[in-house]
N, CA, C and O of each residue as an XYZ file, in Angstrom:
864
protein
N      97.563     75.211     94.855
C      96.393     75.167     95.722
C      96.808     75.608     97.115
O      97.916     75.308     97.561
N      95.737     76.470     97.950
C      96.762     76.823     99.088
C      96.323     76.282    100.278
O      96.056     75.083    100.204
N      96.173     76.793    101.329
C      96.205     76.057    102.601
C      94.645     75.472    102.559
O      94.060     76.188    101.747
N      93.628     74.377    103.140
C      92.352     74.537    103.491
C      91.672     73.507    102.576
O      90.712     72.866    103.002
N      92.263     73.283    101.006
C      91.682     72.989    100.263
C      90.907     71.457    100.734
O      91.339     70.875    101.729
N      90.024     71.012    100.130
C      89.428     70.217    100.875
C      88.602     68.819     99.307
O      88.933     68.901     98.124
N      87.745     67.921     99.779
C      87.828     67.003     98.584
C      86.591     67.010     98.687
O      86.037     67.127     99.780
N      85.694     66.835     97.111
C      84.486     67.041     96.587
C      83.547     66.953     97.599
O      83.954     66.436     98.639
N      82.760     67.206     97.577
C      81.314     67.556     98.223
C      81.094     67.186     99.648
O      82.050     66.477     99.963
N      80.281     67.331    100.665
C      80.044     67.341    102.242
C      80.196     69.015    102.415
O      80.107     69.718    101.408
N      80.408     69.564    103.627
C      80.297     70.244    104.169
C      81.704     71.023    104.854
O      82.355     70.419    105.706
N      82.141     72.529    104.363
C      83.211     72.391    104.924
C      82.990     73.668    106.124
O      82.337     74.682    105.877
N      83.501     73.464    107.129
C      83.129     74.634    107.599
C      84.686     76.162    108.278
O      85.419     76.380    109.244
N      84.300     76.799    106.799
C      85.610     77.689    107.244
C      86.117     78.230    108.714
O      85.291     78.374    109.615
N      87.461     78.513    108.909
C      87.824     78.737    110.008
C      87.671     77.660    111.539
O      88.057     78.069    112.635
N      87.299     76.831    111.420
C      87.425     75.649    112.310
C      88.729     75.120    111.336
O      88.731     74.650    110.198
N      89.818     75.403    112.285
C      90.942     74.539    111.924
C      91.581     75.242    110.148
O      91.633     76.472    110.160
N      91.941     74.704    109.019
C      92.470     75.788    107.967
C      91.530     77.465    108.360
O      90.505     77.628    109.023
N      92.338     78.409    107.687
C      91.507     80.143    107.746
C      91.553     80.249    106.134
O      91.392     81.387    105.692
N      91.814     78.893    104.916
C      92.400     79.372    103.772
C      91.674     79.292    103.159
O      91.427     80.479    102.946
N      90.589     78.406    102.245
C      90.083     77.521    101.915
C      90.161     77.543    100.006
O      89.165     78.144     99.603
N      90.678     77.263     99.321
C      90.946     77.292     97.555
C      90.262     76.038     96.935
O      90.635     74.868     96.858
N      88.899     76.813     96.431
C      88.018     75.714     95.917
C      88.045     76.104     94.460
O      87.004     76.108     93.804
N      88.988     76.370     94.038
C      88.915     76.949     92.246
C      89.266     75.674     91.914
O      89.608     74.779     92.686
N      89.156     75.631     90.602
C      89.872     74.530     89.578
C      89.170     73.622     89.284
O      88.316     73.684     90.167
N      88.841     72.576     88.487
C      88.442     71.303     88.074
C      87.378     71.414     87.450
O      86.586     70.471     87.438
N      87.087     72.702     86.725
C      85.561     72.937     86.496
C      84.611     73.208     87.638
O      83.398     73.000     87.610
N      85.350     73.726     88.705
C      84.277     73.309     90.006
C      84.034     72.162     90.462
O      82.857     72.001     90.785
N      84.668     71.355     90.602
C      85.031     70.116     90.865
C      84.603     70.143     92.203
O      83.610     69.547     92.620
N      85.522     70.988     93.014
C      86.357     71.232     94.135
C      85.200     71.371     95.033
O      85.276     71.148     96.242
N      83.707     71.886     94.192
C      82.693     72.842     95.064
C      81.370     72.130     94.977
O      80.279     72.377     95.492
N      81.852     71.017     94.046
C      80.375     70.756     93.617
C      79.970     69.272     94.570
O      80.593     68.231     94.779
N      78.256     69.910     95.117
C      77.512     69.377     96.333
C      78.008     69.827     97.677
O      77.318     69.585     98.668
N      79.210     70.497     97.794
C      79.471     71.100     98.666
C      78.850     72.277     99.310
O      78.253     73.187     98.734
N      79.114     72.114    100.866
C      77.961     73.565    101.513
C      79.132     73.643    102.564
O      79.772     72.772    103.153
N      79.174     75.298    102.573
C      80.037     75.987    103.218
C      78.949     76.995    104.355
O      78.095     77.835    104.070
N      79.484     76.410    105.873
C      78.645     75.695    106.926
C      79.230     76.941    108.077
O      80.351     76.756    108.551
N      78.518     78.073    108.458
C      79.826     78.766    109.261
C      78.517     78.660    110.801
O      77.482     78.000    110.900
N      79.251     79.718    111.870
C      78.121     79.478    113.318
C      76.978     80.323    113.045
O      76.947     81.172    112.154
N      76.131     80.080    113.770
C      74.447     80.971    113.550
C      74.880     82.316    114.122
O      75.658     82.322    115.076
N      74.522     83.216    113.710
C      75.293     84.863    114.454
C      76.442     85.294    113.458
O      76.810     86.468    113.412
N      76.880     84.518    112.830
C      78.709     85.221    112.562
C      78.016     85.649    110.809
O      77.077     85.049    110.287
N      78.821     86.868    110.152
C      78.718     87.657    108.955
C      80.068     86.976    108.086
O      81.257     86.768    108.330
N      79.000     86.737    106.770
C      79.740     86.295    106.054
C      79.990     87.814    104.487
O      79.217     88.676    104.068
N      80.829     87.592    104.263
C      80.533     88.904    102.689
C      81.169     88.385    102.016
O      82.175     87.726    102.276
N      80.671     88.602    101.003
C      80.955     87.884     99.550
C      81.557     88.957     98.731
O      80.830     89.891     98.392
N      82.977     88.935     98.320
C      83.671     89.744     97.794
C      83.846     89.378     95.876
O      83.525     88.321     95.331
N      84.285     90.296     95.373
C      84.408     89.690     93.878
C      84.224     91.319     92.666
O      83.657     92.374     92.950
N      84.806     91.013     91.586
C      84.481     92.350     90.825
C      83.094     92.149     91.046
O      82.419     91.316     91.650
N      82.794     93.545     90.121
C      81.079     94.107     89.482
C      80.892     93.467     88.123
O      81.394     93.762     87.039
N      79.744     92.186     88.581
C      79.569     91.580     87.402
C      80.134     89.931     87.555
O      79.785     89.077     86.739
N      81.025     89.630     88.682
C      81.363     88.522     88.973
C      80.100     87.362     89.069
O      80.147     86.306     88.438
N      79.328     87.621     89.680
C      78.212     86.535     90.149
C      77.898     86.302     91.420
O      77.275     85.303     91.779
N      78.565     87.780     92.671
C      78.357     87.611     93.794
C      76.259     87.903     94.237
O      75.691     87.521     95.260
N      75.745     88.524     93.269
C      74.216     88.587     93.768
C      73.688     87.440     93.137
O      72.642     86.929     93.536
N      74.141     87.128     92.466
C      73.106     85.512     91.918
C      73.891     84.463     92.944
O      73.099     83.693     93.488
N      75.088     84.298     93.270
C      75.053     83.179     94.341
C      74.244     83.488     95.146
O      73.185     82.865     95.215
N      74.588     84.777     96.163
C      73.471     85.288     97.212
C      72.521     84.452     97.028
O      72.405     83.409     97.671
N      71.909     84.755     96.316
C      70.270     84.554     95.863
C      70.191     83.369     95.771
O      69.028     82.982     95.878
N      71.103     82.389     95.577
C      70.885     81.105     94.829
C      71.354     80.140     96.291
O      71.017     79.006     96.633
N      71.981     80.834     96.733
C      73.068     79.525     97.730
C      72.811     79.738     99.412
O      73.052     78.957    100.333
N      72.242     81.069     99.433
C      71.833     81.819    100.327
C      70.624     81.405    101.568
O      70.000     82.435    101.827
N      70.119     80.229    102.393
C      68.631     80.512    102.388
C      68.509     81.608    103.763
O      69.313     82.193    104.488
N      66.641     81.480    103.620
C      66.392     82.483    104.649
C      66.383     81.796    106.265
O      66.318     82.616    107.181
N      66.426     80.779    106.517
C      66.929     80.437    107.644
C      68.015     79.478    107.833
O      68.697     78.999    106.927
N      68.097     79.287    108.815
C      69.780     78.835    109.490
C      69.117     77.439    109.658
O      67.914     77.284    109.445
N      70.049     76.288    110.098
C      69.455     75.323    110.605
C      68.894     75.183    111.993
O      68.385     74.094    112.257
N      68.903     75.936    112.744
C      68.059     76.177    114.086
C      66.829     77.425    113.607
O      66.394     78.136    114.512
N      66.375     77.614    112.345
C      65.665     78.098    112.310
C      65.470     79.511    112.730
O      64.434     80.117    113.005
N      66.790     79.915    112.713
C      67.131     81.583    112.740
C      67.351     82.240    111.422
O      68.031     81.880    110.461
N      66.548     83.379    111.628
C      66.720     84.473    110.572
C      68.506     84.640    109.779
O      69.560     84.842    110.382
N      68.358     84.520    108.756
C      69.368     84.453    108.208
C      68.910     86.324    107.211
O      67.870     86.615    106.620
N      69.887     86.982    107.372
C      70.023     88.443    106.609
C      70.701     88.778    105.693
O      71.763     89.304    106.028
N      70.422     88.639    104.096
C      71.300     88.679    103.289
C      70.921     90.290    102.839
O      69.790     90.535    102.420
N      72.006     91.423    102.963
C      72.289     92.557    102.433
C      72.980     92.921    101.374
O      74.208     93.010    101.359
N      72.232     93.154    100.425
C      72.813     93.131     99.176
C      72.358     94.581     98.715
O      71.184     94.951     98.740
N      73.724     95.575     98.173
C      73.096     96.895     97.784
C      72.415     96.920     96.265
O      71.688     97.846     95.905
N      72.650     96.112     95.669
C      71.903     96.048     94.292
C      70.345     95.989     94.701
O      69.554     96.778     94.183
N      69.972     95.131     95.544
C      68.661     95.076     95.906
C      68.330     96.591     96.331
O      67.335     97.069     95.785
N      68.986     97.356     97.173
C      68.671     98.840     97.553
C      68.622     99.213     96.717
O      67.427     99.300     96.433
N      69.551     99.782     95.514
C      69.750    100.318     94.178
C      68.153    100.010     93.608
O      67.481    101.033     93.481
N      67.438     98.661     93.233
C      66.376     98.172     92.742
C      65.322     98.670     93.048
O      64.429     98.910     92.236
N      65.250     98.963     94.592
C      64.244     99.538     95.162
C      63.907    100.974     94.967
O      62.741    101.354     94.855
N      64.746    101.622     94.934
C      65.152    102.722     94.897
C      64.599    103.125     93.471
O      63.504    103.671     93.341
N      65.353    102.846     92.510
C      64.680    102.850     91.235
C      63.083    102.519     90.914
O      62.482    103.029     89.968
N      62.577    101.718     91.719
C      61.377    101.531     91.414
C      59.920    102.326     92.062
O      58.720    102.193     91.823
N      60.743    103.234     93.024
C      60.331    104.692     93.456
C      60.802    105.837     93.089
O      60.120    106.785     93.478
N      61.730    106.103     92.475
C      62.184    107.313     91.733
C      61.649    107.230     89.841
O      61.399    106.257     89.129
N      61.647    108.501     89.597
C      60.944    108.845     88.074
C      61.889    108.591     87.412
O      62.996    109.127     87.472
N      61.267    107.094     86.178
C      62.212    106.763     85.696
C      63.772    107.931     84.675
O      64.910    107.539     84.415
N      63.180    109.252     84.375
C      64.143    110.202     83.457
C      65.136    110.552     84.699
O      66.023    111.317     84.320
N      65.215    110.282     85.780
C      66.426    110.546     86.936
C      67.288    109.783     86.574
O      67.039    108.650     86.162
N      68.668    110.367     86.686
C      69.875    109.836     86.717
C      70.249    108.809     87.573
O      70.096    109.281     88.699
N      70.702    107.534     87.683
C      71.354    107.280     88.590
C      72.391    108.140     89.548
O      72.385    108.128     90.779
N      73.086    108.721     88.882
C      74.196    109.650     89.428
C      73.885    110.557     90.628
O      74.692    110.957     91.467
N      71.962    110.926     90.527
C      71.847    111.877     91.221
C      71.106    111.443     92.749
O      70.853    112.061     93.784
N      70.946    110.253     92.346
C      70.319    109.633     93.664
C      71.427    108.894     94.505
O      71.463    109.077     95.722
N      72.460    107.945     93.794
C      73.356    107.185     94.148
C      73.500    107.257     95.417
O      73.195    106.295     96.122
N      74.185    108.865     96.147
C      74.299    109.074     97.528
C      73.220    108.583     98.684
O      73.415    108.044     99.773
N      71.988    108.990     98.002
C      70.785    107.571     99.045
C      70.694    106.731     99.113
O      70.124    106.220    100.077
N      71.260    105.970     98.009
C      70.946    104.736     97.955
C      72.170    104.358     98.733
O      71.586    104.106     99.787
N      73.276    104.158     98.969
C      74.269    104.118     99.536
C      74.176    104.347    100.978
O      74.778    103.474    101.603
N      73.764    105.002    101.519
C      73.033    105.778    102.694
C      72.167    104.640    102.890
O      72.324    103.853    103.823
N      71.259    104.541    102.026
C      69.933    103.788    102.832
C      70.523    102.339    102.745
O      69.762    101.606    103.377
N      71.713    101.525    102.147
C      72.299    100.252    102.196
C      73.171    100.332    103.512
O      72.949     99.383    104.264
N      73.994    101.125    103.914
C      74.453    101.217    104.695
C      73.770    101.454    106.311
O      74.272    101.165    107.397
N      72.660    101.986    106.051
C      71.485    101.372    106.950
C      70.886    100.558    107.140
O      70.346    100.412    108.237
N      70.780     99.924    106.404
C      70.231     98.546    106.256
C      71.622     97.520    106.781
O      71.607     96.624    107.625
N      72.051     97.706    106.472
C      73.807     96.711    106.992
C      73.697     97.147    108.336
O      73.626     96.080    108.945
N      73.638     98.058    109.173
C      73.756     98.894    110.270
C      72.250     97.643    111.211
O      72.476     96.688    111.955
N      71.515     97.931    110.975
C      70.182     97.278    111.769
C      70.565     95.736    111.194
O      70.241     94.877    112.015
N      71.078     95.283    110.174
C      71.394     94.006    110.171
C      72.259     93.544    111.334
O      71.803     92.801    112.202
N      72.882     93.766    111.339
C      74.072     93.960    112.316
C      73.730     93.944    113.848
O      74.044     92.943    114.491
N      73.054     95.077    114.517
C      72.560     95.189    115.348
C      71.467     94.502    115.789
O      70.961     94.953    116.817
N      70.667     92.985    115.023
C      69.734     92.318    115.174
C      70.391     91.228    115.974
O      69.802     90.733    116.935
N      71.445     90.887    115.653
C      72.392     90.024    115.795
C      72.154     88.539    115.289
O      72.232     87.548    116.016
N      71.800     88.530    113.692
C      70.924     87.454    113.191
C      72.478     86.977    112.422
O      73.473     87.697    112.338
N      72.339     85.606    111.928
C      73.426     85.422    110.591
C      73.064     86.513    109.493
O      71.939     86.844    109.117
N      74.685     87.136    108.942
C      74.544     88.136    107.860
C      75.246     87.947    106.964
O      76.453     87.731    107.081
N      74.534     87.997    105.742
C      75.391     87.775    104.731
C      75.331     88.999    103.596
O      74.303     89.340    103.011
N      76.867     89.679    103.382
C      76.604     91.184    103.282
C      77.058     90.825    101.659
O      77.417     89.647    101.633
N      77.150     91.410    100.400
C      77.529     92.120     99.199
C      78.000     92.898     99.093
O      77.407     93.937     98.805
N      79.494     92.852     99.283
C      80.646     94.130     98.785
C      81.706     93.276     97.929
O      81.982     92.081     97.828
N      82.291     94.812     97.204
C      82.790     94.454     96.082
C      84.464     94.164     96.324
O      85.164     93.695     95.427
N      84.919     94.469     97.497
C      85.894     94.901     98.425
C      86.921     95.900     98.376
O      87.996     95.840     98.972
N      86.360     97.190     97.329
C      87.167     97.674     97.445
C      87.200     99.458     98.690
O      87.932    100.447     98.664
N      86.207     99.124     99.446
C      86.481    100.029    100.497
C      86.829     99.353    101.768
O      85.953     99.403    102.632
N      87.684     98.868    101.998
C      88.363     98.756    103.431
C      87.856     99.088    104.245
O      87.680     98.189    105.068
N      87.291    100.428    104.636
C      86.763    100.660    105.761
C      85.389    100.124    105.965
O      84.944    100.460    107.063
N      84.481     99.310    105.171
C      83.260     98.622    105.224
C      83.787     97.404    105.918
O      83.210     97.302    107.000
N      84.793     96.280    105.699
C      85.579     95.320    106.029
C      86.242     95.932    107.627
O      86.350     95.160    108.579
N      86.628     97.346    107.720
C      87.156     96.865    109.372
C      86.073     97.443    110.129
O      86.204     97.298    111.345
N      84.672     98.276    109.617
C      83.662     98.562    110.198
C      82.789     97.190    111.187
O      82.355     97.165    112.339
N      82.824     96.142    110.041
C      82.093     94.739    110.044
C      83.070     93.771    110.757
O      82.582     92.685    111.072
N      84.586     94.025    111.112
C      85.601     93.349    111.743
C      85.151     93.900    113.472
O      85.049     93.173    114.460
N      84.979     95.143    113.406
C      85.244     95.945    114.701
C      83.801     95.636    115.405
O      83.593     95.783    116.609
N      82.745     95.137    114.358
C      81.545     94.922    114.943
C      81.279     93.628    115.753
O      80.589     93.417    116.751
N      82.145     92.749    114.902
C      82.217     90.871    115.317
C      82.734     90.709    116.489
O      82.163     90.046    117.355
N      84.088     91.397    116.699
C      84.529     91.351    117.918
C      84.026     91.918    118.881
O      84.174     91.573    120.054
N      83.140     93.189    118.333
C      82.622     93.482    119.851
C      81.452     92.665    120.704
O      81.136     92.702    121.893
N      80.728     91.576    119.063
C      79.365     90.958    119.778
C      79.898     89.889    120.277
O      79.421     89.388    121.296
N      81.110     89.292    119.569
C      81.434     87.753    119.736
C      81.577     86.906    118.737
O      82.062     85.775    118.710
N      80.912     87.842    117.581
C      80.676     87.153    116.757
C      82.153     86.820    115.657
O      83.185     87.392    116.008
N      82.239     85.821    114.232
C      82.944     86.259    113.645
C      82.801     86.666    112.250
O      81.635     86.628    111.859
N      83.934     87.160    111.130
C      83.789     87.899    110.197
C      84.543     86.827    109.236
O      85.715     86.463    109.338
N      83.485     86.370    108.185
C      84.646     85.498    107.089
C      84.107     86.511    105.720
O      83.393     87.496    105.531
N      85.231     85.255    104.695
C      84.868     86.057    103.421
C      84.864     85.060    102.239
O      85.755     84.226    102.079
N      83.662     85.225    101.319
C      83.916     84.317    100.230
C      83.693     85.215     99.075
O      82.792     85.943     98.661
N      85.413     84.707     98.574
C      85.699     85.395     97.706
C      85.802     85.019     96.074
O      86.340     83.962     95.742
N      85.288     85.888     95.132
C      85.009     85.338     94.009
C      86.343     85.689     93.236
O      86.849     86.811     93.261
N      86.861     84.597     92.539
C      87.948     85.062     91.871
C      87.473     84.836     89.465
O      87.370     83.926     88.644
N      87.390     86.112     89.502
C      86.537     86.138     88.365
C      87.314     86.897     87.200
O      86.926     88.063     87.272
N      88.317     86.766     86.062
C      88.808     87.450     85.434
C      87.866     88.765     84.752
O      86.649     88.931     84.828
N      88.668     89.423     84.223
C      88.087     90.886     84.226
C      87.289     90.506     82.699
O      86.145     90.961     82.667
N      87.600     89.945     81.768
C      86.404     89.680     80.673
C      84.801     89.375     81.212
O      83.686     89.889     81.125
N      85.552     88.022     81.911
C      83.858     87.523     82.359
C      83.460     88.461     82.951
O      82.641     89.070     82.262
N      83.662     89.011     84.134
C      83.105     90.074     85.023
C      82.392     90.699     83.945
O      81.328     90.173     83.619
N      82.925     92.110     83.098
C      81.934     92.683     81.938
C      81.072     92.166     81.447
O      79.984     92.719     81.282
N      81.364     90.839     81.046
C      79.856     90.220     80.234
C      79.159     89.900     81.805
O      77.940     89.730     81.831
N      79.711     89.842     82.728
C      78.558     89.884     83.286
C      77.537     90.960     83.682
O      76.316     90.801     83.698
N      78.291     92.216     84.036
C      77.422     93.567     84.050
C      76.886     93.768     82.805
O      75.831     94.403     82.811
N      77.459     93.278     81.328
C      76.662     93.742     80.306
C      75.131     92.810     80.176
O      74.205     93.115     79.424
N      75.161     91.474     81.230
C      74.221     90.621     80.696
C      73.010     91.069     81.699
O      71.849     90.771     81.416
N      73.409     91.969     83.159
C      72.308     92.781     84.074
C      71.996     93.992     83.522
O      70.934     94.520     83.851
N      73.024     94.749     82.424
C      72.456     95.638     81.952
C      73.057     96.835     82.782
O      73.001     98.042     82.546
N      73.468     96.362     83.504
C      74.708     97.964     84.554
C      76.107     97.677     84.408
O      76.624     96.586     84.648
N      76.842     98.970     83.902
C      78.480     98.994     83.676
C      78.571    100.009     84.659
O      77.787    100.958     84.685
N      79.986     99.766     85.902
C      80.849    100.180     85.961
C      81.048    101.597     85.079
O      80.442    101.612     84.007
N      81.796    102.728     85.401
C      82.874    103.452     84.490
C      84.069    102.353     84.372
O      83.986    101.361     85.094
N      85.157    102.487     83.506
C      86.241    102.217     83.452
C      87.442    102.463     85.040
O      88.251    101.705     85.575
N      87.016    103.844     85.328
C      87.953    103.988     86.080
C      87.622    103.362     87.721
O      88.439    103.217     88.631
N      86.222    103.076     87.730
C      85.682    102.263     88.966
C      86.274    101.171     89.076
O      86.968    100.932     90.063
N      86.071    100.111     87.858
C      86.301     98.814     87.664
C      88.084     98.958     87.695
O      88.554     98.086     88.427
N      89.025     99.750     87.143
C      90.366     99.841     87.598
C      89.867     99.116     89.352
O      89.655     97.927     89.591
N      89.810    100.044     90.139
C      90.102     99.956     91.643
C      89.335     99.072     91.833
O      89.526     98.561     92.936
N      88.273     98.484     91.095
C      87.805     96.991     91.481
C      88.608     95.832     91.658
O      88.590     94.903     92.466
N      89.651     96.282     90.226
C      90.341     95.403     90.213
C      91.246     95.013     90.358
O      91.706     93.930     89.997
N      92.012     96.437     91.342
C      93.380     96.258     92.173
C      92.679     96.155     93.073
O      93.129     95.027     93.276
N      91.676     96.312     94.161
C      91.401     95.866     95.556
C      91.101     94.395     95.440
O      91.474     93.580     96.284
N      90.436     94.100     94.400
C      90.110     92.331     94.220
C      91.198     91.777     94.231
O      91.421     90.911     95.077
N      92.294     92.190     93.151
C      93.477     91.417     93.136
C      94.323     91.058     94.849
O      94.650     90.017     95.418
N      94.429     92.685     95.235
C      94.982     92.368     96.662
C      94.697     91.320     97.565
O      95.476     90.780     98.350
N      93.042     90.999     97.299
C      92.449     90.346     98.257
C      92.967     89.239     97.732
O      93.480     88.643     98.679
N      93.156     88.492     96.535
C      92.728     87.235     96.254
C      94.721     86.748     96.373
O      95.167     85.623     96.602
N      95.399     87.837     96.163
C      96.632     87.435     96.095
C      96.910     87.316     97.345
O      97.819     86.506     97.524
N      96.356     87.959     98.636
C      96.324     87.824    100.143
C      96.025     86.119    100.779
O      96.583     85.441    101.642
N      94.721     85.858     99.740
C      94.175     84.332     99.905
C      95.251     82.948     99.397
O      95.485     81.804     99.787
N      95.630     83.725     98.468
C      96.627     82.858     97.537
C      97.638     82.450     98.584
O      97.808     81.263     98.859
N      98.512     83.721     99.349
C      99.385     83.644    100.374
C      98.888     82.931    101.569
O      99.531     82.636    102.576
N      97.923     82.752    101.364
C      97.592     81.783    102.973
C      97.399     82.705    103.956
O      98.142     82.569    104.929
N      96.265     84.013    104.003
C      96.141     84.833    104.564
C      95.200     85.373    104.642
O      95.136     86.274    103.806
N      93.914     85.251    105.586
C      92.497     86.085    104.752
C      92.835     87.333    105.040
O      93.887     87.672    105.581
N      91.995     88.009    104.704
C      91.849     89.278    104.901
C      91.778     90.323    106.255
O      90.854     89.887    106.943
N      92.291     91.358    106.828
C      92.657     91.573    107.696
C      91.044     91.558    108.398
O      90.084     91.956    107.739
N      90.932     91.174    109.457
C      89.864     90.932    110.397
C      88.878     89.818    110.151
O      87.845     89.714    110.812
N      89.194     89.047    109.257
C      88.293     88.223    108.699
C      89.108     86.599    109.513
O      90.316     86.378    109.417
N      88.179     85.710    110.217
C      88.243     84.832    110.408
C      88.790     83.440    109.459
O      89.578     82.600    109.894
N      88.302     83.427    108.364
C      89.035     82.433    107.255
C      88.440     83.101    105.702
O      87.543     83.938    105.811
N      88.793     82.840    104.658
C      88.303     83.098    103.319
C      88.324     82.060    102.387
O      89.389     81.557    102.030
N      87.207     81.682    101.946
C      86.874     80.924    100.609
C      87.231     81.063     99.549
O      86.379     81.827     99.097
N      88.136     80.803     98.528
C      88.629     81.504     97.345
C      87.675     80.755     96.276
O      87.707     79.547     96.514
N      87.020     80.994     95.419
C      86.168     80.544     94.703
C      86.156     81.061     92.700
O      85.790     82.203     92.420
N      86.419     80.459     91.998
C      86.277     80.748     90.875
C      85.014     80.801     90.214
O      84.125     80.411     90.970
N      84.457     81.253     88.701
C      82.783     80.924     88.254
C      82.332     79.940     88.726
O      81.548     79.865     89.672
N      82.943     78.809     87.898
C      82.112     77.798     88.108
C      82.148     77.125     89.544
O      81.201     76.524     90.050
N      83.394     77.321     90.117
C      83.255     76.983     91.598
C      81.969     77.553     92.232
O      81.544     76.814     93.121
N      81.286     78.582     92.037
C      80.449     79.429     92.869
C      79.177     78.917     92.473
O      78.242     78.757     93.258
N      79.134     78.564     90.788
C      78.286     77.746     90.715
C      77.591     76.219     90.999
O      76.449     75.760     90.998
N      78.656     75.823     91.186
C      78.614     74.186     91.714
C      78.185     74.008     93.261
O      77.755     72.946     93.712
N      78.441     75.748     94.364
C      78.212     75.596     95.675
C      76.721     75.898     96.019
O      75.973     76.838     95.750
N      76.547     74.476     96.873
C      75.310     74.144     96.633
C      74.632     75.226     98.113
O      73.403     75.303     98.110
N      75.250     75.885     99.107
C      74.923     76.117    100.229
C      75.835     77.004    100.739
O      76.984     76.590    100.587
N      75.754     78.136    101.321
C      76.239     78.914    102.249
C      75.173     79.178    103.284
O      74.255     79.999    103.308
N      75.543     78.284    104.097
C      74.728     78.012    105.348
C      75.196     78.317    107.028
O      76.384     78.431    107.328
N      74.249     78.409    107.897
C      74.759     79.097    109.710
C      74.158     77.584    110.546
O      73.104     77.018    110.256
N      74.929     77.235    111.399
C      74.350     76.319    111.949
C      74.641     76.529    113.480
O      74.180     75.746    114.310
């Protein structure tokens, strides 16, 4: 267990004091009734393969305001992808739109950002430069940059894209799953991620048992 770890349920709030935090194990033991509590303003992203369970926590653990009753912004590109699809003719490729949709998420992250509301972003972590884009942004408002990270073996992950009905290629999910590994073996070491204020290490059922990712 590494630095941060903390005991069943209350409120923990990363980066005040541990930067580590390892809530895997016990069946979710570790997570369950627990709410992970960060400041109103600061971006949180939820890292993990494709297929882990990072858009259903979103959705589930996520709310739309803070406890002072500030806009809380959860950016999630699957939701762009969704939209997107539901204005394009269904016989189009994904393949051939992809580049907009990407474009128009990355705009959407962009005016999130610039609102200066709590953000809570969806990446998979394996482009780096999204992570020191969102590092270089915190420091310039004040704000800070954490990360909760899903640690999800590569079986489950598949059944989980097979149970939304979207796969990965093979060779995507490779670099999913050496940038995931880096990250989580980074967390393991007692180290978040470069620009990131503290990181949550979180397994399935850990993610399921967390009752709150909340801004106060």
């Amino acid at each position: 267990m590494t630095q941060g770890a903390a005991p069943t349920g209350g409120a923990l709030r990363p980066g005040r004091g541990a930067h580590v935090h390892d809530l895997r194990g016990d069946g979710g033991a570790a997570a369950t009734g627990r709410e992970l509590r960060y400041r109103a303003g600061d971006v949180v992203v939820a890292s993990g393969l494709p297929g882990s369970g990072k858009s259903t926590m979103i959705g589930r653990a996520v709310p739309r305001l803070d406890q002072r009753g500030g806009v809380v912004l959860r950016v999630d590109s699957q939701d762009t992808r969704e939209r997107w699809e539901r204005r394009v003719p269904r016989w189009l490729p994904y393949a051939l739109y992809r580049p907009l949709v990407r474009c128009a998420h990355y705009a959407g992250l962009r005016r999130a950002l610039r609102s200066g509301a709590s953000v809570v972003v969806h990446d998979c972590g394996t482009l780096p430069w999204v992570r020191r884009w969102l590092a270089r942004d915190a420091r310039r408002t004040g704000r800070r940059l954490h990360m909760v990270l899903l640690d999800v073996g590569a079986a489950v992950a598949l059944e989980g894209q097979a149970a939304r009905g979207r796969a990965v290629s093979r060779y995507a999910f490779g670099r999913h799953r050496r940038a995931v590994g880096r990250l989580v073996a980074a967390a393991e070491g007692g180290r978040p991620p470069e620009g990131c204020a503290s990181v949550a290490l979180l397994d399935r059922a850990a993610a399921g048992a967390l009752r709150r990712i909340g801004f106060e």
